[in-house]
N, C-alpha and C positions, 0 to 999 in steps of 0.2 A: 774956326773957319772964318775967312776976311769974306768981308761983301761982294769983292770983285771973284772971288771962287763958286761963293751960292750965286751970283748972279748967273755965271759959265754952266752952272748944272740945272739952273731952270732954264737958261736959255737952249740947252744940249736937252733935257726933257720935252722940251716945247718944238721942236722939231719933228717929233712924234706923236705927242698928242695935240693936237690942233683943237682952241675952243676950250679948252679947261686951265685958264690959267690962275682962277680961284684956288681948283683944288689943287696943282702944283705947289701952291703958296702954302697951303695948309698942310700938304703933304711933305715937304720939306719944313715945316714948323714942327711937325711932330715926329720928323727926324732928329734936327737938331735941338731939342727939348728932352730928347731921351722917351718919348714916350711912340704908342702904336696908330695905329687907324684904321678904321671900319667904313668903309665905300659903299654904301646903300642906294644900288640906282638899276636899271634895269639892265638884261643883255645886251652885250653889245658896244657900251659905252666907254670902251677904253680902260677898265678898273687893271685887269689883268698889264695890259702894254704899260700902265701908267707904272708900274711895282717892276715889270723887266728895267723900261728904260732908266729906271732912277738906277736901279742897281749898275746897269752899266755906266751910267754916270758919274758913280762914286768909287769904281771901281770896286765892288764889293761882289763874294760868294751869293749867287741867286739861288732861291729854293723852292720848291711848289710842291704843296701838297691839295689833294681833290679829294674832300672829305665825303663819305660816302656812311649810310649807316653802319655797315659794317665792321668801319674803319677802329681800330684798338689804340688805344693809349700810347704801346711799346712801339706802333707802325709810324710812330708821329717822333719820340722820342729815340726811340734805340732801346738795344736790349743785349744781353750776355746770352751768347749760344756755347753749346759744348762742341769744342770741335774736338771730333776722334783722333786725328792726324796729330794734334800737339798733346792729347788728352788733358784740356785744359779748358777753361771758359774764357771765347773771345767776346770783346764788345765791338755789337753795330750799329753803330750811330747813327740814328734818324734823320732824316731831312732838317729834321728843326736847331743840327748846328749847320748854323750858316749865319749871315750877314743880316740878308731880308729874307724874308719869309712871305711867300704868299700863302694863306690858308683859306682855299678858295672852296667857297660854299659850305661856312661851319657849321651855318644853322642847320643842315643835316644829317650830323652825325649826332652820337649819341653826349649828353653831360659830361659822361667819363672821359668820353678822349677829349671834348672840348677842353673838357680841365685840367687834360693832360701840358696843356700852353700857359698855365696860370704863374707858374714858377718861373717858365723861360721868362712872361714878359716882365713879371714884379723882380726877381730876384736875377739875371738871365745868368739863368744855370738851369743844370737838369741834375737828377736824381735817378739814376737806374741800379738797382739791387743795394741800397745805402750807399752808392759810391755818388758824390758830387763833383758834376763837371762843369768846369765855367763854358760860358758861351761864347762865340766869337763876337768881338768888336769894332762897330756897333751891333746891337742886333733889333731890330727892327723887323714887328709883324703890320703886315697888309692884309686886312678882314675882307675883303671882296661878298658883300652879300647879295645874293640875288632878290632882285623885289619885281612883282607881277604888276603891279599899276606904278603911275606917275607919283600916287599921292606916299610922302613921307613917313617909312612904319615908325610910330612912336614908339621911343627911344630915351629911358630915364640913365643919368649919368651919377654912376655912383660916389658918395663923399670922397674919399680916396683913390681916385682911380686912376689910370696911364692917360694919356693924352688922346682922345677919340675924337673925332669927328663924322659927319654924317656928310657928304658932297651934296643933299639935296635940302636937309634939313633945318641947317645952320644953326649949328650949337658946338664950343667948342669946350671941350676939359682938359687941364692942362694936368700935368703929372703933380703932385705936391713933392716939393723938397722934403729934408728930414726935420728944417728948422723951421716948416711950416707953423704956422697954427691951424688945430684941425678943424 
């Protein structure tokens, strides 16, 4: 992408979100990096609008999913049902192909399904019944977490990890290449 195109999609996201043009900045950094992001701020504050508008600025497939405890691994990814009519197994494909991704409010689901997005964002592909499906291009997750006070929940970034940032916290991690050093 040339400068005068990201400049058009933060200016066409700024439109929308008024007042956040840091995380716009960081948030199209960890677009264009290949890597995800994690919006740690309270309700209210534009996380959700800021993950539509980008998407419609890039012209990309929008997705949302509202994690909930109950929520299963296969609801996030997709799954092989038996359909009687063809008597054959069809696959339904979760929310999680698509573009961007919002996965809003993870911290309350359960480990398992949160892990269930580990393969989308490292590898982006899924994995249902041994069959591998690539994912669409780009794919890009938005972590939307909710937090109860102002102050910054701390936040360690792991050696290898995607590209995260916090909008309140100021720390950034970028993704490592392959020809990194680890």
């Amino acid at each position: 992408m040339n400068n005068q195109k990201i400049t058009d999609i933060r200016n066409n996201i700024e439109k929308v979100i008024i007042g956040k043009s840091k995380e716009i900045d960081l948030v199209l950094t960890a677009l264009l990096s290949g890597g995800h992001v994690l919006l740690d701020d309270v309700p209210g504050t534009g996380k959700t609008v800021l993950a539509k508008s980008l998407a419609r600025s890039v012209d990309a497939e929008f997705g949302r999913i509202q994690f909930t405890p109950d929520l299963l691994p296969s609801d996030v990814t997709g799954m092989n049902y038996f359909n009687q009519k063809e008597s054959a197994f069809v696959l339904r494909r979760g929310p999680a192909f698509c573009n961007i991704l919002l996965a809003d409010e993870i911290n309350r689901a359960t480990p398992r399904t949160q892990s269930s997005l580990l393969e989308c964002m490292e590898e982006r592909q899924i994995t249902i019944d041994g069959e591998t499906l690539p994912l669409k291009q780009p794919f890009f997750l938005s972590l939307p977490r909710r937090t109860l006070s102002r102050r910054p929940a701390p936040t360690r970034c792991p050696k290898r990890s995607s590209t995260v940032f916090s909008s309140r916290s100021r720390w950034v991690c970028r993704r490592p290449k392959k020809n990194w050093p680890s």
